[in-house]
C-alpha positions as CSV (number, residue, x, y, z in Angstrom):
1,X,104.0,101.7,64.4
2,X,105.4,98.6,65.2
3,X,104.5,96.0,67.5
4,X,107.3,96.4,70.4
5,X,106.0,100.0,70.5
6,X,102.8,99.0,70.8
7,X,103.2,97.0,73.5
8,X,105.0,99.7,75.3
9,X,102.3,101.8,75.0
10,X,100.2,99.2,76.4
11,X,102.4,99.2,79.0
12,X,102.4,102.3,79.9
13,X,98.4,102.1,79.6
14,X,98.4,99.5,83.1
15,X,101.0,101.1,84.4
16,X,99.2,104.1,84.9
17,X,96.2,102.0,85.9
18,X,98.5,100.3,88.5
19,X,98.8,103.3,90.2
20,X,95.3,104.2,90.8
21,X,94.9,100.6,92.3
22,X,98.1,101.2,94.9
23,X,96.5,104.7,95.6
24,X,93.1,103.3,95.6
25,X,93.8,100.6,97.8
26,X,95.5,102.7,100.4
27,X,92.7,104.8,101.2
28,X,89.9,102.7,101.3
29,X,88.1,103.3,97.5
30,X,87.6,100.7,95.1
31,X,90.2,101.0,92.3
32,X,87.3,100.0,89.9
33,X,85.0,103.2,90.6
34,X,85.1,106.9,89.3
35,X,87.4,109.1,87.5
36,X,90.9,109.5,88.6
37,X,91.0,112.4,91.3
38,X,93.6,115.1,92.2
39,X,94.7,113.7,95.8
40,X,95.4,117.4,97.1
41,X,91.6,119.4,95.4
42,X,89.9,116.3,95.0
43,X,89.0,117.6,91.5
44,X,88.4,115.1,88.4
45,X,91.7,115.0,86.7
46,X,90.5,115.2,82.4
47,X,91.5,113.2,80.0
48,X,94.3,115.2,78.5
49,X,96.0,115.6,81.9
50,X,95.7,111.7,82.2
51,X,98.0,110.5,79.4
52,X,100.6,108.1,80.7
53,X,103.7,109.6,81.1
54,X,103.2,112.6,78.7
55,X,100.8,114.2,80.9
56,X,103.2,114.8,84.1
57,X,105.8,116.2,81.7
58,X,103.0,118.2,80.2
59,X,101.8,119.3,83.2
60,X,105.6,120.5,84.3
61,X,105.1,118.1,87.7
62,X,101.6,119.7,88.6
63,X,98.0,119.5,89.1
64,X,96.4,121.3,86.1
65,X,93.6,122.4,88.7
66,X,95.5,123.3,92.3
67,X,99.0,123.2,91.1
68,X,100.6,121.0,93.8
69,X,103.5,118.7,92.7
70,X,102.3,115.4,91.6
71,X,104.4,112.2,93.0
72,X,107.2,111.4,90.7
73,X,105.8,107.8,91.7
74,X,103.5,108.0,88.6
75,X,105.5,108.6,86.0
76,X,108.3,106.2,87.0
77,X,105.8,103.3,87.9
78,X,104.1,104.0,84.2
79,X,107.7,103.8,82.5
80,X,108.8,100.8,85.1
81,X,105.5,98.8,83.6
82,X,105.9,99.8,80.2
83,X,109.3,98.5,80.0
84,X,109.0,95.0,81.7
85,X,105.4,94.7,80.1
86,X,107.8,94.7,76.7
87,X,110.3,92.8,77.8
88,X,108.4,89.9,79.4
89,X,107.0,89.5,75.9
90,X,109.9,90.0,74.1
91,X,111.8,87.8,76.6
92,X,109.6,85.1,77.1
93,X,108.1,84.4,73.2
94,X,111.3,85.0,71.8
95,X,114.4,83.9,73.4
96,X,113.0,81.6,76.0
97,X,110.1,80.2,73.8
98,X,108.0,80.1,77.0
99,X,104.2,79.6,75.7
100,X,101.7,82.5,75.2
101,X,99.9,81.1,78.4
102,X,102.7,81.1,80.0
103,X,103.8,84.6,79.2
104,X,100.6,86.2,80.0
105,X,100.7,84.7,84.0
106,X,104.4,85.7,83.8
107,X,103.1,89.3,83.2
108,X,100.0,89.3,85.8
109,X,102.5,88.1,88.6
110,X,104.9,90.8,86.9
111,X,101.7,93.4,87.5
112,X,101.2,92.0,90.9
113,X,105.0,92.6,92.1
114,X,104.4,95.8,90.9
115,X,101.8,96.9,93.2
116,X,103.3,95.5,95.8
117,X,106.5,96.9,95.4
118,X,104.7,100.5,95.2
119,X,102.5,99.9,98.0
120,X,104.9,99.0,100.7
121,X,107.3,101.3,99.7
122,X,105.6,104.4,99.7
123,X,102.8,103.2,102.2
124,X,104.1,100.1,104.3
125,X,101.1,98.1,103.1
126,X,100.9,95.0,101.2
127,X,97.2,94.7,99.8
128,X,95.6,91.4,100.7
129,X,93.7,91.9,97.5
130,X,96.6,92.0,95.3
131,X,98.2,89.2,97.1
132,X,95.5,86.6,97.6
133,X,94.2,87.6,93.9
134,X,97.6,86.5,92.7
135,X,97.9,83.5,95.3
136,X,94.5,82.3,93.6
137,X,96.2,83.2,90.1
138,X,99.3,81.1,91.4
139,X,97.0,78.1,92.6
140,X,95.2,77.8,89.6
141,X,98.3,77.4,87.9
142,X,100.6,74.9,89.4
143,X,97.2,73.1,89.4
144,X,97.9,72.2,85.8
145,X,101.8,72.6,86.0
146,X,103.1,69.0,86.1
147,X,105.7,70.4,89.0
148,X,102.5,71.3,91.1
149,X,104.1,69.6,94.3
150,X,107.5,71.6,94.2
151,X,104.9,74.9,93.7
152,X,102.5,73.6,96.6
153,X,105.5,73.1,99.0
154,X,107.6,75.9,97.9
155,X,104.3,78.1,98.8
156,X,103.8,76.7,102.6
157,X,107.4,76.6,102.9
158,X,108.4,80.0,102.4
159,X,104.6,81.1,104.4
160,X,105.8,79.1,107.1
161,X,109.4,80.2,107.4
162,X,108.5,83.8,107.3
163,X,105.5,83.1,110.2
164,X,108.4,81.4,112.2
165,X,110.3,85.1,111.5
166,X,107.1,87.0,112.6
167,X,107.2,85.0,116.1
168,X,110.4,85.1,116.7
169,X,110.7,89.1,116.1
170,X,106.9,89.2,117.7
171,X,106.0,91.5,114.8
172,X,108.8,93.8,114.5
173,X,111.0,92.3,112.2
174,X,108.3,91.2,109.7
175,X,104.3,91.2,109.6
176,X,102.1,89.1,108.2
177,X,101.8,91.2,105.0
178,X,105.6,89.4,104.5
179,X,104.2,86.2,105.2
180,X,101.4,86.1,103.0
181,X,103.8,87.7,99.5
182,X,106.1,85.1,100.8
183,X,103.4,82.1,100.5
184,X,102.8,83.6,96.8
185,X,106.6,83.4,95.9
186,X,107.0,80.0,96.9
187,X,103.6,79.0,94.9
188,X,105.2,80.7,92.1
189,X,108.8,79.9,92.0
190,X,109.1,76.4,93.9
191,X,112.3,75.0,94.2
192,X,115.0,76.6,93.8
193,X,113.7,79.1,92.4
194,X,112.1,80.3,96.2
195,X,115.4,79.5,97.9
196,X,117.1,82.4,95.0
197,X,114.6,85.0,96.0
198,X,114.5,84.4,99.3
199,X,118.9,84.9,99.5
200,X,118.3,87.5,97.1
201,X,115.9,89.6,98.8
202,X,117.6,89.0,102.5
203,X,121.5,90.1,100.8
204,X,119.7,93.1,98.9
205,X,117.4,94.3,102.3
206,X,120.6,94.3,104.5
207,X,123.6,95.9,101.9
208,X,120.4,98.9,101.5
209,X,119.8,99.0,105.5
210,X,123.3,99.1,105.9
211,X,123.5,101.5,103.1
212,X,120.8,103.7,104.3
213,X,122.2,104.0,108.0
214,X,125.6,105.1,106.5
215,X,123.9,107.8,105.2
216,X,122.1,109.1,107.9
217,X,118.9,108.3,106.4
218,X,117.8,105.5,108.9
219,X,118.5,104.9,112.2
220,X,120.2,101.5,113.4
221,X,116.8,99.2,114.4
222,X,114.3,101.3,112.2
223,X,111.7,99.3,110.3
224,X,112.8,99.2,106.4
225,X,110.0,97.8,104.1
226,X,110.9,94.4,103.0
227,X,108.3,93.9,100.2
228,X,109.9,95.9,98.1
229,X,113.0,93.3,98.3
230,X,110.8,90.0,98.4
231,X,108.8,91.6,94.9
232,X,112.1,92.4,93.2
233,X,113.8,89.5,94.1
234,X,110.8,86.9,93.2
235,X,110.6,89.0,89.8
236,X,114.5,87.6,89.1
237,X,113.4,84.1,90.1
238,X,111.1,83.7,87.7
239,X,113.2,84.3,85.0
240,X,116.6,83.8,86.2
241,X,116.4,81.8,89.5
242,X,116.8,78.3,88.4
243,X,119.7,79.3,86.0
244,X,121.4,81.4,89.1
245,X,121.3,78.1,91.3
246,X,122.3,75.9,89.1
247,X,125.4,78.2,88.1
248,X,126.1,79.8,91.1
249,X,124.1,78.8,94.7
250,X,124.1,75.4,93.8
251,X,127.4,74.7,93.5
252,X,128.3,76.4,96.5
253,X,125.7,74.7,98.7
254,X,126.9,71.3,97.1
255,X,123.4,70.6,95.4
């Protein structure tokens, strides 16, 4: 077996693991406690019908116990992990040379962006405990990163601008769950690398509103989760961001 597979399977390991902490986290239960339970018969769910990904195929979509279709959220969230658990390795040791330190807090933010991405799609919540885990990750960090200031300011820059947002749309444009995620993608990607995510996630929110009221699938002025943007776009930025601006934003803005 070699050692990219291994990694995958890892992968898929906390991937599945992720998902007990977004369902965990959403109804009040400590993602560190007890056996995984069916949501529908509250029954413990066994070992063999627990297997990352192989289970739900397995298990044809279903609860061994009740039968009632299980999310397709798990399996795709399990694959999703296993994948970019692989690649940030891959990517990071290998063709970037990034250190192993550094490509281990690559992969916890990567983890973090994941739950978040989950959790406010399919429940309009951003955890606190996710975010201010990976805030206090992120501190830590630029504490001993000799750009610290750029982190630091990048951090109460984007927090700021996105409070200034929440006043200005008194709440209904974005909540303070956007604020916070925003204060950890500044603290995380400084500058430029916050000013990519933030066009990034803005362009990609709007063309998928726009998208989605085409298709009759939203109504003009209904709320759209915007985490799912700002985690997507802040996972680009931290591999790609400072290479996209200095390419492509930066030349247009004249920087």
């Amino acid at each position: 077996m070699t050692f990219g597979v291994l990694l995958f399977l890892l992968g898929l390991a906390i991937g599945s693991f992720l998902n007990v902490v977004v369902y965990r986290l959403n109804h009040g239960l400590s993602p560190l406690e007890g056996r995984s339970l069916c949501p529908k018969c509250k029954k413990k769910i066994a070992w063999r019908d627990n297997i990352p990904l192989l289970s739900f195929f397995l298990l044809k979509g279903r609860c061994h116990s009740c039968h009632s279709p299980i999310s397709w959220q798990y399996p795709l969230v399990e694959l999703a992990t296993g994948i970019l658990t692989l690649f940030v390795i891959d990517y990071s040791l290998f063709i970037i040379h990034l250190s192993l330190p550094t490509t281990i807090y690559y992969l916890l933010i990567t983890y973090a962006l994941i739950v978040i991405f989950v959790s406010d799609l399919r429940y309009t919540t951003i955890p606190d405990q996710v975010v201010f885990s990976a805030i206090g990750l992120a501190l830590v960090w630029s504490l001993g990163n000799r750009e610290w200031l750029s982190l630091l300011a990048g951090g109460v820059a984007a927090a700021g601008f996105f409070l200034f947002l929440v006043f200005v749309t008194r709440g209904k444009g974005m909540g303070m769950g956007d604020v916070k995620l925003a204060g950890l993608m500044g603290l995380v990607l400084g500058f430029p690398g916050i000013v990519v995510a933030m066009m990034l996630a803005f362009l990609t929110g709007a063309v998928t509103g726009v998208i989605l009221v085409l298709r009759g699938r939203k109504r003009l002025g209904e709320h759209i989760p915007f985490g799912p943007f700002l985690a997507g776009a802040a996972w680009f930025s931290l591999f790609w961001g400072e290479m996209f601006w200095r390419e492509c934003l930066g030349k247009i803005l004249g920087f």
